[in-house]
DOVOGU-645504 format. One record per residue (C-alpha): residue number from 1; x, y negated, z negated. Coordinates in steps of 0.2 Angstrom, whole numbers, plus 5000, padded with zeros to 4 digits. Last residue first. Example, Ala and Ser with C-alpha at 12.3 -4.5 7.8 and 13.67 -1.06 7.14 Angstrom:
// residues 2
<r resi="2" px="5068" py="5005" pz="4964"/>
<r resi="1" px="5062" py="5022" pz="4961"/>
//
This chain:
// residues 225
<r resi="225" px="5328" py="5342" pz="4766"/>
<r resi="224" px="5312" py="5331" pz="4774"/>
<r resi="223" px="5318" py="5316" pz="4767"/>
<r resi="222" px="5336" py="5319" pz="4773"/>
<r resi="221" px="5330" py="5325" pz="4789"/>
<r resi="220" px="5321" py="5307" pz="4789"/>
<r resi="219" px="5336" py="5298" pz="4785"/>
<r resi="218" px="5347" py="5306" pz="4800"/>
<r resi="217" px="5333" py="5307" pz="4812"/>
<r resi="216" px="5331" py="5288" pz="4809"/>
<r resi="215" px="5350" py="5283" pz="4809"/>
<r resi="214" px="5351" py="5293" pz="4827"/>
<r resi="213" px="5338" py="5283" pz="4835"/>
<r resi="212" px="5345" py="5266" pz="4827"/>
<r resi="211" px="5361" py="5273" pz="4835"/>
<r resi="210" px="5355" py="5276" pz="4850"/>
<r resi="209" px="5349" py="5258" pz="4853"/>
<r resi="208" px="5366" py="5249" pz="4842"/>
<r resi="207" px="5376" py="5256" pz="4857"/>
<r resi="206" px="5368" py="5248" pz="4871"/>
<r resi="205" px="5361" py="5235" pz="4862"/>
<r resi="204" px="5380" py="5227" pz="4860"/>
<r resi="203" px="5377" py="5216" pz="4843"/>
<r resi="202" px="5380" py="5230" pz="4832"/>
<r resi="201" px="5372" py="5236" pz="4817"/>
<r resi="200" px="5366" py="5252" pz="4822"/>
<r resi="199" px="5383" py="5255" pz="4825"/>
<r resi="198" px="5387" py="5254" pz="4807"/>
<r resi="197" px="5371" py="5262" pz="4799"/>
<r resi="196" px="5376" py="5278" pz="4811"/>
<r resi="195" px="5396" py="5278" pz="4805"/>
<r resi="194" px="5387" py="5276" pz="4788"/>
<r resi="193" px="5373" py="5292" pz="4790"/>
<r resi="192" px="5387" py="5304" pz="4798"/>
<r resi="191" px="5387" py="5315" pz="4784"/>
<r resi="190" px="5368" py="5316" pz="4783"/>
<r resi="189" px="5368" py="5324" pz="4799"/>
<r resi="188" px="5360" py="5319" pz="4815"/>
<r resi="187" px="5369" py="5331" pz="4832"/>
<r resi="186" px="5362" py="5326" pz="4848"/>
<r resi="185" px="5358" py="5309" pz="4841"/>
<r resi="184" px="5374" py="5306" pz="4834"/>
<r resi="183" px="5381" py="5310" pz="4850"/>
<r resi="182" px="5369" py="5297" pz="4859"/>
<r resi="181" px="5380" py="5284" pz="4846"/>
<r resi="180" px="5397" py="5293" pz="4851"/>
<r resi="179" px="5390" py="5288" pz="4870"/>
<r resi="178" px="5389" py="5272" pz="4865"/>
<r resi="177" px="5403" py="5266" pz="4856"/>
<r resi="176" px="5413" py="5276" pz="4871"/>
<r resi="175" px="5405" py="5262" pz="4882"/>
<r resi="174" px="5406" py="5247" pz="4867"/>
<r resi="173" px="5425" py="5250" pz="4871"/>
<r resi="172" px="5437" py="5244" pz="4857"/>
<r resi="171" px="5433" py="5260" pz="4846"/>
<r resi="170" px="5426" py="5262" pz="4828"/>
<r resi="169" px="5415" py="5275" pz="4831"/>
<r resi="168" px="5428" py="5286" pz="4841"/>
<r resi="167" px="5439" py="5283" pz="4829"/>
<r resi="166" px="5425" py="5288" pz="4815"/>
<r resi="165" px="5422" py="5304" pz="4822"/>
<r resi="164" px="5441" py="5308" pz="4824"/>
<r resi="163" px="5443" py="5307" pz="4807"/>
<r resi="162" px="5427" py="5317" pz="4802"/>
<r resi="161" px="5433" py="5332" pz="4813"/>
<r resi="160" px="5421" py="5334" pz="4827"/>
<r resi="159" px="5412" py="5352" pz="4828"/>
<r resi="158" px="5403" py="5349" pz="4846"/>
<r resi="157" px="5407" py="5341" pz="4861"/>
<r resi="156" px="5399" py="5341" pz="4878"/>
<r resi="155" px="5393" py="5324" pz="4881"/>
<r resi="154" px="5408" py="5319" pz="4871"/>
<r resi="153" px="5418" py="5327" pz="4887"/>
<r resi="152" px="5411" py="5316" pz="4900"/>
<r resi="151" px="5413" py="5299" pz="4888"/>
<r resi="150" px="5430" py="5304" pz="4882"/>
<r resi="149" px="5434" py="5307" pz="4902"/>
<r resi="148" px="5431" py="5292" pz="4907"/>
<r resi="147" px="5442" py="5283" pz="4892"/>
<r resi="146" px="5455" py="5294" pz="4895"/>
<r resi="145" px="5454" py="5288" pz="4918"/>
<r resi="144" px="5456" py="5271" pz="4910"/>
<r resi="143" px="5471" py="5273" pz="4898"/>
<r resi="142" px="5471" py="5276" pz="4882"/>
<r resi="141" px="5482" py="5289" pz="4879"/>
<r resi="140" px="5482" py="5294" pz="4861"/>
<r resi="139" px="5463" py="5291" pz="4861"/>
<r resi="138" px="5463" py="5305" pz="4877"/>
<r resi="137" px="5474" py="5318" pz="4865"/>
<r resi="136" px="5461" py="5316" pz="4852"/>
<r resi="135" px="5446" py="5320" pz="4863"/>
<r resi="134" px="5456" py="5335" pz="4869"/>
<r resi="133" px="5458" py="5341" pz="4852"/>
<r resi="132" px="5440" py="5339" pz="4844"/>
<r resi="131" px="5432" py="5348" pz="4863"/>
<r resi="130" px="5424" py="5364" pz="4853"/>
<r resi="129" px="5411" py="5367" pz="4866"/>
<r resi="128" px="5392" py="5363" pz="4868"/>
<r resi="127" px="5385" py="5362" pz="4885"/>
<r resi="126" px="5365" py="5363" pz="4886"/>
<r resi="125" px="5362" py="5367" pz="4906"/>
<r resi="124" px="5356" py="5354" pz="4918"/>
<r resi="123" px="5341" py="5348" pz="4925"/>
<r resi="122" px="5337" py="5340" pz="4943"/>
<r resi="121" px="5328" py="5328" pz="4944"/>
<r resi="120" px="5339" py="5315" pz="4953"/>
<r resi="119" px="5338" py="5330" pz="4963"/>
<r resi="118" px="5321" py="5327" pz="4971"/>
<r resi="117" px="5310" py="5341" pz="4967"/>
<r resi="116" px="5301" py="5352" pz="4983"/>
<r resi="115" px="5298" py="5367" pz="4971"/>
<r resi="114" px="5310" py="5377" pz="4983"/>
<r resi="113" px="5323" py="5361" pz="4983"/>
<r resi="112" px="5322" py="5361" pz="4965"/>
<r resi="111" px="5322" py="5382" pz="4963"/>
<r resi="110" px="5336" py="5380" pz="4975"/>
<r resi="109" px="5348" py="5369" pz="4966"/>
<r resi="108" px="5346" py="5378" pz="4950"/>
<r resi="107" px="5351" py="5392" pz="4955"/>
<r resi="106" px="5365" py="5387" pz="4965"/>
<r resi="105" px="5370" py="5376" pz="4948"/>
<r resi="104" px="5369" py="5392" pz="4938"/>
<r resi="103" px="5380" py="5401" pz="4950"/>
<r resi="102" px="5392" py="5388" pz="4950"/>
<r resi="101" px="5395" py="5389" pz="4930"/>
<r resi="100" px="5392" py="5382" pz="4916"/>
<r resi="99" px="5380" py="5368" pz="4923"/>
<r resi="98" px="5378" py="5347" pz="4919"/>
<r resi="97" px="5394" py="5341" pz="4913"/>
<r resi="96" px="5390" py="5324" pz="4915"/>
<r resi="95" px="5397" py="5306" pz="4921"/>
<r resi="94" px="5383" py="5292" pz="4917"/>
<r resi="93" px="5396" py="5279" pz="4913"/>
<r resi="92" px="5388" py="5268" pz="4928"/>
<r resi="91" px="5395" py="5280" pz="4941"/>
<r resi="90" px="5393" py="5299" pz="4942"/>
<r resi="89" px="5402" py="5315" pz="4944"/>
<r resi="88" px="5391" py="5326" pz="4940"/>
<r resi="87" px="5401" py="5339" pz="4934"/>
<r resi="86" px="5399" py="5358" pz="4939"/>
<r resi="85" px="5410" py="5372" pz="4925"/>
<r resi="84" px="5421" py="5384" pz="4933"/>
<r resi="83" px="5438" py="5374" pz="4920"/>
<r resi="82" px="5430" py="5366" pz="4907"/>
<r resi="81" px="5442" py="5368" pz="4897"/>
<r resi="80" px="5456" py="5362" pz="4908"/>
<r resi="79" px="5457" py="5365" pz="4927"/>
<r resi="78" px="5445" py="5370" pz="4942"/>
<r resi="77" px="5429" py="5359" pz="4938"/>
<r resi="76" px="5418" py="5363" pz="4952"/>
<r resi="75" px="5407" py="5346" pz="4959"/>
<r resi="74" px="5391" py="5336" pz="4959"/>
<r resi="73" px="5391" py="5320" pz="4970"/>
<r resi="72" px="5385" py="5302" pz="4963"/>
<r resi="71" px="5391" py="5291" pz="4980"/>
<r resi="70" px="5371" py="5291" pz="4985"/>
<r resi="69" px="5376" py="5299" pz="5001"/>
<r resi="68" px="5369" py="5316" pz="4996"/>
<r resi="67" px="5384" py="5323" pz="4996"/>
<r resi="66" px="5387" py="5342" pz="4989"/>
<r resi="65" px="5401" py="5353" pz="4983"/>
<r resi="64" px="5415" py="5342" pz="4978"/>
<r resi="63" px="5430" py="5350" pz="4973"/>
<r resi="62" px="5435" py="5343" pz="4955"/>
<r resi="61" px="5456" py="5349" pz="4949"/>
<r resi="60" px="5452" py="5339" pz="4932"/>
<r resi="59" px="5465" py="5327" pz="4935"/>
<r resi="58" px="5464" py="5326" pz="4950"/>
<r resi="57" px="5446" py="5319" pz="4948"/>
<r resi="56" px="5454" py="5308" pz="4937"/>
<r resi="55" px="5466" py="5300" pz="4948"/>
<r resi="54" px="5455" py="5298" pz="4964"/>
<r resi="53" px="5464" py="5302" pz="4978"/>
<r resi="52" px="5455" py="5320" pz="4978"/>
<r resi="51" px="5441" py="5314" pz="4986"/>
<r resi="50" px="5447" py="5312" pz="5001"/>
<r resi="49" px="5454" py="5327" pz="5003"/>
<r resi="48" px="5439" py="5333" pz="4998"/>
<r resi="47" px="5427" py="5326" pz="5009"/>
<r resi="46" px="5435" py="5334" pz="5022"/>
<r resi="45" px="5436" py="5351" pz="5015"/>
<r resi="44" px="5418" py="5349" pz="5012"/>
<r resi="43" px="5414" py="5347" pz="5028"/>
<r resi="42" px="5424" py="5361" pz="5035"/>
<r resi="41" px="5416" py="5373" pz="5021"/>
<r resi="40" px="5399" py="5368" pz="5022"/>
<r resi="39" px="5394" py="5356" pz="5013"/>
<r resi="38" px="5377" py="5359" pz="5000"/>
<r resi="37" px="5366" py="5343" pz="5003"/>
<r resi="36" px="5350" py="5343" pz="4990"/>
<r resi="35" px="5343" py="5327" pz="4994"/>
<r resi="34" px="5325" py="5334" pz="4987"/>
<r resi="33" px="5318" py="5334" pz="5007"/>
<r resi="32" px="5333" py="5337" pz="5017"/>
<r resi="31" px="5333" py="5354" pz="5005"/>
<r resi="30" px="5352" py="5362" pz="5009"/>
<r resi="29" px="5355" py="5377" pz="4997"/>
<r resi="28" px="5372" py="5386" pz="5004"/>
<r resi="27" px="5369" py="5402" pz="5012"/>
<r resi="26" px="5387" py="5407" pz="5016"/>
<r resi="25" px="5391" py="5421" pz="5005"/>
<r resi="24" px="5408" py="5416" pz="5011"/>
<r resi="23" px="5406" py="5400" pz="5003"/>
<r resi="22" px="5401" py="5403" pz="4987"/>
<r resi="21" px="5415" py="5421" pz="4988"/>
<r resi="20" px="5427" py="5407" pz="4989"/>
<r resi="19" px="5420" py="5396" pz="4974"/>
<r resi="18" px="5418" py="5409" pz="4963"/>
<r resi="17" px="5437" py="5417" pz="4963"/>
<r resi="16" px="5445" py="5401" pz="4961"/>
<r resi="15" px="5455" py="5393" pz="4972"/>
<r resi="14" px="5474" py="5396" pz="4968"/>
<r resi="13" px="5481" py="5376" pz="4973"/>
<r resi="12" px="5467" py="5364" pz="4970"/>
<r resi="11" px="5470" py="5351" pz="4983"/>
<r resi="10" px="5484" py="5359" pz="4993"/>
<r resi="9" px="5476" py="5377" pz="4990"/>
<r resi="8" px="5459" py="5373" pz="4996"/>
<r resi="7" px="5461" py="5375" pz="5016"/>
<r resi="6" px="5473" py="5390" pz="5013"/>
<r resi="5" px="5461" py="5400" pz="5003"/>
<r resi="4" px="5446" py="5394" pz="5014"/>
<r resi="3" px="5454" py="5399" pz="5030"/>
<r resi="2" px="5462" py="5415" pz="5022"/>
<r resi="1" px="5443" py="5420" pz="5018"/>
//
């Protein structure tokens, strides 16, 4: 235990209470076969430190658990809101919070490898948190690792504020354009129906797609209510 508390405590300071007792339970899921690649300790101490140059994954205190050398790992969220949660951590804008908690992602890890799955198939939890304020704080900011982590948390969100809706709608990147439009999908309602008509209207296909999407389940709930 004092090896893993002191090899952790430079990248995430305190280390969680979860994460020690996942690696001293030590009966990590490995599956060659579904690319499921659990580091031991050592390894992932290694990957780690590496790892933890990158701004934003600083930012959210990440410790990588897996690498399946596709340069997409899953790790532990250890600060902010979302703090025990597992990201993907993903390129291509794909970033996801994918499991509440470690234990869900062992879980979930094994019954793949068990059922021989790959784990670009692997499902994730439904996430749904009250994130209004820390979207607000990231558009304040604006800065490359704030528009990363709008995108992530807006896959998450729930309860937005009609102001902060219509920023987010209305913002220069067609990125965060897009993943409020897949937000409108995940949540229709009738009082998003001209935010939805708006993207739906855009040249960029990767926003005006979902949004289409979203402007149809809005007007048919309307017809159905």
């Amino acid at each position: 235990m004092h090896e893993i508390l002191s090899g952790t405590r430079p990248i995430l300071g305190e280390a969680p209470e979860d994460l020690v007792s996942f690696y001293q339970a030590g009966e990590l899921p490995v599956f060659p076969g579904s690319r499921v690649y659990c580091l031991e300790f050592d390894a992932a101490l290694e990957y780690n430190r590496a790892f933890s140059g990158i701004e934003v994954a600083a930012r959210l205190g990440l410790w990588v658990l897996d690498d399946a050398n596709d340069s997409n790992p899953f790790a532990y969220i250890s600060k902010g809101l979302c703090k025990g949660m597992i990201v993907h951590f993903a390129h291509d804008d794909e970033q996801c919070i994918k499991f509440a908690s470690l234990n869900a992602f062992v879980k979930a890890l094994n019954q793949l490898g068990q059922c021989g799955g790959d784990l670009s198939e692997l499902e994730g939890e439904e996430i749904a948190m009250p994130l209004g304020p820390v979207l607000e704080e990231l558009l304040e900011e604006g800065s490359a690792d704030a528009d990363f982590l709008i995108i992530l948390y807006l896959k998450a969100a729930v309860g937005l504020s009609p102001e902060l809706k219509s920023r987010l709608a209305h913002h220069e990147d067609f990125l965060i354009r897009e993943s409020f439009a897949d937000f409108l999908v995940r949540n229709p309602s009738q009082d998003d129906l001209a935010l939805a008509e708006h993207l739906a209207a855009e040249s960029y296909g990767q926003v005006a797609r979902p949004a289409k999407v979203a402007l149809a389940a809005i007007k048919r709930a309307r017809y159905l209510g």
